[in-house]
Structure formats: C-alpha cells, structure tokens
C-alpha positions in Angstrom: -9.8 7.0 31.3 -9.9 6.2 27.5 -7.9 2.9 26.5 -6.3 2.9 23.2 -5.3 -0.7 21.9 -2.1 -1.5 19.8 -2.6 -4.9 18.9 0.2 -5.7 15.9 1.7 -9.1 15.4 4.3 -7.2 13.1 5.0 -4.6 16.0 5.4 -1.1 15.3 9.5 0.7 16.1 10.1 1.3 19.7 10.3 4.8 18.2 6.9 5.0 17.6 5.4 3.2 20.2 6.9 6.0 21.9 5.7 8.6 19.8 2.5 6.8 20.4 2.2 7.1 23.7 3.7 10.6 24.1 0.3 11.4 21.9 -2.2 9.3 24.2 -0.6 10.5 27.4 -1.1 14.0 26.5 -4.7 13.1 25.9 -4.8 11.3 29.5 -5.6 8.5 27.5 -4.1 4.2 28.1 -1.9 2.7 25.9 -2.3 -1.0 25.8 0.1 -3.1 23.7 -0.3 -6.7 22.3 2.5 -7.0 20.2 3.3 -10.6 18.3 0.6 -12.0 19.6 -0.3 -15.8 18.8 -3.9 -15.9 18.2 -7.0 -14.0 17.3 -8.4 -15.0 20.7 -5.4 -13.2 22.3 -6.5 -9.9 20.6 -10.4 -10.5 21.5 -9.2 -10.6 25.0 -7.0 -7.5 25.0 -9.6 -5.8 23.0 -12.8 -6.2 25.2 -12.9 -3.0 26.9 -10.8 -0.6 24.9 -12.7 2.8 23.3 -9.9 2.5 20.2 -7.2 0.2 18.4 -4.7 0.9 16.3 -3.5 -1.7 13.4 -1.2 -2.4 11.3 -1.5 -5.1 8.4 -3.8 -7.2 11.3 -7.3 -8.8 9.7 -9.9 -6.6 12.3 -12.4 -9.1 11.7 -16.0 -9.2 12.5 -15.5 -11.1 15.3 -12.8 -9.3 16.8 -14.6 -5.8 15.8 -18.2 -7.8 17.6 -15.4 -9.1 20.7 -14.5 -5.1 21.6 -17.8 -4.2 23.3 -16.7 -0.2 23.9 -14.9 0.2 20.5 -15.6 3.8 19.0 -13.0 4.0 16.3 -9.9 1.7 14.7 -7.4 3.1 12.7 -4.6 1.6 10.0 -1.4 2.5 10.4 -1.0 2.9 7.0 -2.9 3.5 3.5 -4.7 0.3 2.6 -7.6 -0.7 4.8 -8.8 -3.7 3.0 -7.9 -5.7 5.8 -10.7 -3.9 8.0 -14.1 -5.2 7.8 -15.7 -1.8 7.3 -19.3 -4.1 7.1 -18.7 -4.7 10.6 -17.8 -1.8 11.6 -20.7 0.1 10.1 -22.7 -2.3 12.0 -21.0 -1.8 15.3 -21.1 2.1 15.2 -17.6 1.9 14.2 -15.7 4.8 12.8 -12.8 3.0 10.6 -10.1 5.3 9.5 -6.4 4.8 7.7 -3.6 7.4 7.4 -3.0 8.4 3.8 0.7 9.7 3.1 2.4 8.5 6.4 4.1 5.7 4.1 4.0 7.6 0.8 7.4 8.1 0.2 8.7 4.8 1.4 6.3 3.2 -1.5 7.8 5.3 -3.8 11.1 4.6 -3.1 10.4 1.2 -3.0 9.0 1.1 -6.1 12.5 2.5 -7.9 14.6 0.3 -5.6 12.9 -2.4 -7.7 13.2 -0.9 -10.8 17.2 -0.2 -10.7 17.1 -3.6 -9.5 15.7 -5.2 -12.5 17.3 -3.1 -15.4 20.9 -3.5 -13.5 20.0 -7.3 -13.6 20.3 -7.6 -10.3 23.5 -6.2 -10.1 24.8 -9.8 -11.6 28.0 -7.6 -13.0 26.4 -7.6 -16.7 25.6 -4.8 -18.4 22.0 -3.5 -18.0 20.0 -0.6 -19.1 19.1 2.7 -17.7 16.0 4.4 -16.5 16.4 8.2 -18.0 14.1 8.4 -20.5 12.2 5.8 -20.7 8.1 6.1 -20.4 6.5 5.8 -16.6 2.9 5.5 -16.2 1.4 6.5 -12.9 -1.8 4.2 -12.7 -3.7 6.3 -9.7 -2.4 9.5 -9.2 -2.6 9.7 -5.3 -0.2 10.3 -2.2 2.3 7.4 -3.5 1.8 8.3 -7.1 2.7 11.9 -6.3 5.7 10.8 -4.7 6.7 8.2 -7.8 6.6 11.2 -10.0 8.8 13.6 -8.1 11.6 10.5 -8.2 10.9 9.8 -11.2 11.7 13.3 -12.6 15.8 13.2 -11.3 15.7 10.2 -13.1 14.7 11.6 -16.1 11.9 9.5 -16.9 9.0 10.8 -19.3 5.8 10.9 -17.0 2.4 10.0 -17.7 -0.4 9.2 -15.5 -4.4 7.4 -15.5 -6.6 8.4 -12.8 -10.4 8.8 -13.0 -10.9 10.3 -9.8 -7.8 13.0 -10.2 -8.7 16.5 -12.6 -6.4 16.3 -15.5 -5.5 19.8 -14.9 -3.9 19.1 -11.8 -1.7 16.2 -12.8 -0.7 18.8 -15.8 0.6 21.0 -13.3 2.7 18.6 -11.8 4.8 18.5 -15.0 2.8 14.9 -15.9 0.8 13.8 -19.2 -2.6 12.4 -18.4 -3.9 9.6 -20.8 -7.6 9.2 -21.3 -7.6 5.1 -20.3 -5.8 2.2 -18.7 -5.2 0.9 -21.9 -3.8 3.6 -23.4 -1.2 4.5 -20.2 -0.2 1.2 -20.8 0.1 1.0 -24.4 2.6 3.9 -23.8 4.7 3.3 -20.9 8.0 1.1 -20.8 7.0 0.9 -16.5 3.8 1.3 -15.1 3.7 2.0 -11.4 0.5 0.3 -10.1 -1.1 2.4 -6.9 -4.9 1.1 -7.2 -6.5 0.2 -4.0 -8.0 -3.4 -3.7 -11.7 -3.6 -3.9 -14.6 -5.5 -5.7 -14.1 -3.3 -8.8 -10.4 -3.6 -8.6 -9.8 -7.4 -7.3 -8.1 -9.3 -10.8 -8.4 -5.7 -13.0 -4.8 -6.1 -14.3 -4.3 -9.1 -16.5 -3.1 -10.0 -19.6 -5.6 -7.4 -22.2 -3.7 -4.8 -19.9 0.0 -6.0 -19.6 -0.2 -7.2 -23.6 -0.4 -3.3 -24.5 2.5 -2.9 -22.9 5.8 -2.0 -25.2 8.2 -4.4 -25.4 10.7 -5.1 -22.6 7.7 -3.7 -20.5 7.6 -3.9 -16.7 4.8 -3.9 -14.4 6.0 -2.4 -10.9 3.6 -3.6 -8.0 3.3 -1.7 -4.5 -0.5 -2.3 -4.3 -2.6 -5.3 -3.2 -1.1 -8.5 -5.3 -5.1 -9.3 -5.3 -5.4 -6.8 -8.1 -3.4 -8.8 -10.5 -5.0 -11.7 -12.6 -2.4 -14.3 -11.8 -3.5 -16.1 -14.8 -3.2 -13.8 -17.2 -0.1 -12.4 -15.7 1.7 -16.1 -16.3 -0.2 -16.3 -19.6 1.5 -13.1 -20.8 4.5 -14.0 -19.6 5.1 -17.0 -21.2 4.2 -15.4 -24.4 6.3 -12.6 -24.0 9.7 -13.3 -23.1 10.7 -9.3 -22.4 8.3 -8.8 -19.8 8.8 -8.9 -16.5 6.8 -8.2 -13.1 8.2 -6.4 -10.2 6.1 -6.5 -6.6 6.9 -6.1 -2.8 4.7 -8.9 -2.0 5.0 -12.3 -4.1 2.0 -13.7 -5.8 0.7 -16.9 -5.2 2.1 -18.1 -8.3 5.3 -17.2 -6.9 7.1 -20.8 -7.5 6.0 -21.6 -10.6 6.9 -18.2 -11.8 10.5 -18.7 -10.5 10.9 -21.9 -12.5 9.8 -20.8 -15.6 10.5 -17.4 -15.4 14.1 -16.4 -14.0 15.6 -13.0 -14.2 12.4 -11.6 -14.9 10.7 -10.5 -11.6 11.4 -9.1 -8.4 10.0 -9.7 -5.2 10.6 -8.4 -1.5 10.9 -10.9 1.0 7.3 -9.5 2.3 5.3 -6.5 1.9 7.4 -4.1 2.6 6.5 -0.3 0.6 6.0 0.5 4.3 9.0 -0.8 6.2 11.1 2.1 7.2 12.0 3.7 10.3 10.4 7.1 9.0 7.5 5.8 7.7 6.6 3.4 10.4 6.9 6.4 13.2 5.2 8.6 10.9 1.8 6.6 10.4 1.9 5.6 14.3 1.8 8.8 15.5 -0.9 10.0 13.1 -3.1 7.0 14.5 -3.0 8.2 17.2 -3.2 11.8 16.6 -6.2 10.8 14.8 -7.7 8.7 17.7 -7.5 11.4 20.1 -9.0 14.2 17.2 -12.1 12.3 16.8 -12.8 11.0 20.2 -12.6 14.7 21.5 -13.5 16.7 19.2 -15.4 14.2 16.4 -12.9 14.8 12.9 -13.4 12.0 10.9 -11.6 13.7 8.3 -9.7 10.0 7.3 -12.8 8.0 7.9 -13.3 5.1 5.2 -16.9 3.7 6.4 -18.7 6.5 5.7 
C-alpha cells in the first residue's frame, strides 16, 4: 500500500483533510498526518517510508527530501514552490509539483481587501477615496492576475497588465491593455497588483527605479513573495515620497522601522495569508492529492515544476 504524507505545521481544515483522505482512500492509498509538528527531525521520521508528501508553506529541504528514502513525488498545496528544493529533488528522482488556481481567487480578494482598506484609511471614520476609476496594473498576468482583473472590473477600475510570458492578444480579450514594460505599467497605474513568482531573476526586482514611476498617491499591492521587493529602495522611496504607500499580506523585514516612520501608509496581514480561506484551503488539498494519485498511477506530471 502507497503512503501519502501530510506533514504541515500550519495544518490544513478538517474539511480537507477529509477531502484528502476520501481521494487517497479511493486510490487504496495511507494517509499519514503530522500536523504542528516541533521539529524538522519530526518530519524526517514521519517521512522515511512514504511514496508521497503533501506541503503547505513547509521548507522540503534537502535533507528532509535525502531522509524520505521511497519518495516519488511532493506536492504544494498551493501556487508558490520556492520553498521546495527542486535541486534536491532532481537529484533524488523527485517529481515536485504545486497546484496553480486552487488559491486564485482568495489572492485576489485579498489583494482588494487591502486596497479598500487603505483608500478608506482604515476605516478611521475620515473621508477617503474610491477605487472606480483609477489605473490597475496587473504585473504577471496568470491564475491570480486573471482573477484581480475580473474584481477589478465591478469596481470599475481601468485595467492594464505586463507579462512577458502571456500573448498580448489574449490579455486584449479579457477586456485588459497590455503595456510593453515594467516600467511603463508602472508609470501608468495609480495600484499595481504584484503576482511575480520568487526566483534568482526575480529576488529584489521591484525597488525604487520601479515604485518612483509610479503616479502620485501610488500604491504597491503585494500578494507575492516579500523577497521580490528591494527593502532598501522601497524605504528609500518612501521617505522621499510621502503619497506612496505599500500594501502586502506578509510584512517585510523592515516592518518596524517602516511603522515608525511611516504610519498610515501600509498594510500588512498578520501573516501570509492570500491563501487562508476555507475554500481555498479544501480546494488546493484535494488537488494534491488528486494529483498524487494521477501521477503515481498513471504518470501526469502535468503540474510538475522540476522538469
């Protein structure tokens, strides 16, 4: 019998650990579940004779992929990976996957929670400003982007977007302007919805030749990585700039001396949180799973990221 790991220290909804299990016991397959657990040791242990695990914001290290000696395949609950080490894996014979989408939404609605939040001034009872028509540049047009745009027209918003990967014509069809460059989506844009994965390329990208484009009162809106953002420049710019301000669901490390310089211009969640609903949390369980059980028995690795 196949045994499929869960190891989160941020466990998952009873509701889909359920789902979870209704997918693996189908497949005749063992759920094993190391939930909050206090130590990487604890996970090497509960991972040394499973086929698969399933993750959620947990570092898979290279020695916990090296500790599980029958591992086939590991799977994010959830669209970033960067906290898989897909070197190891490669090594190992490791199939790595993630499951773009299943948190899409929640991102997105995220993202405009923060927004209404900042222009309503934290709902402090003063008067603020509204979101219909101002300028919202998608930086990446992918699942969560797609999702941003939808919202963002019942707002009203006007809609642009920057994405090399993406064909202009299809982001055209979607009722959305594409731009040419990062700099000029944010030379246009009074919010800039920031969706680019964290990697070598992308590690510090946004700083302060980017943000100082942006049109006064401008607003940076972060449901990335916070390793993408050049702290540096980002406090550089903002002590320049007195309009701008930074919105993120997971605070930077300059978190404390932004809230003494800075107050009233930033947002951020209490963690990373684009993720943390009910829905979405079921949703990118149960794909894990649905995903282990496709590849082990019938080899998709249609949401493979080592390849």
């Amino acid at each position: 019998m196949k045994k499929v790991l869960i190891a989160t220290v941020k466990p998952f909804a009873p509701a889909a650990v359920e789902g979870i299990k209704e997918v693996l016991d189908k497949a005749g397959y063992e759920m094993v579940l190391l939930e909050k657990y206090e130590s990487p040791d604890d996970w090497k242990k509960a991972a040394a004779d499973v086929d698969a695990m399933i993750i959620r914001s947990d570092k898979a290290t290279q020695d916990i992929i090296e500790a599980a000696s029958n591992l086939k395949i590991i799977v994010r609950a959830g669209a970033g990976y960067d906290n898989v080490d897909l070197d190891a894996c490669n090594k190992k014979g490791v199939v790595a996957m993630n499951t773009p989408g299943q948190n899409s939404n929640a991102v997105a609605e995220l993202a405009f929670g923060m927004m209404l939040y900042h222009v309503r001034k934290g709902f402090d009872g003063t008067s603020g400003t509204e979101l219909r028509g101002k300028k919202l540049g998608i930086h990446a047009y992918g699942n969560v982007g797609k999702f941003v745009a939808e919202i963002a027209k019942g707002f009203g918003m006007e809609l642009y977007a920057f994405d090399p990967f993406v064909d202009n014509k299809d982001i055209e069809k979607a009722g959305i302007k594409p731009l040419s460059s990062e700099q000029e989506l944010y030379k246009t844009c009074d919010f800039i919805s920031l969706h680019i994965p964290s990697n070598e390329k992308t590690k510090k990208s946004i700083g302060y030749d980017l943000l100082s484009l942006m049109p006064k009162k401008g607003a940076l809106v972060n449901t990335a990585r916070k390793e993408v953002i050049d702290e540096e420049g980002l406090l550089k710019l903002m002590a320049e700039r007195d309009d701008f301000a930074y919105l993120s669901d997971v605070a930077p490390d300059c978190r404390e001396e932004m809230e003494n310089k800075f107050p009233g211009r930033y947002v951020f969640t209490a963690k990373k949180m684009g993720a943390q609903t009910a829905e979405a949390n079921i949703n990118a369980g149960i794909a894990a799973a649905t995903q282990i059980v496709n590849y082990l028995e019938k080899g998709d690795t249609t949401f493979q990221v080592n390849k």
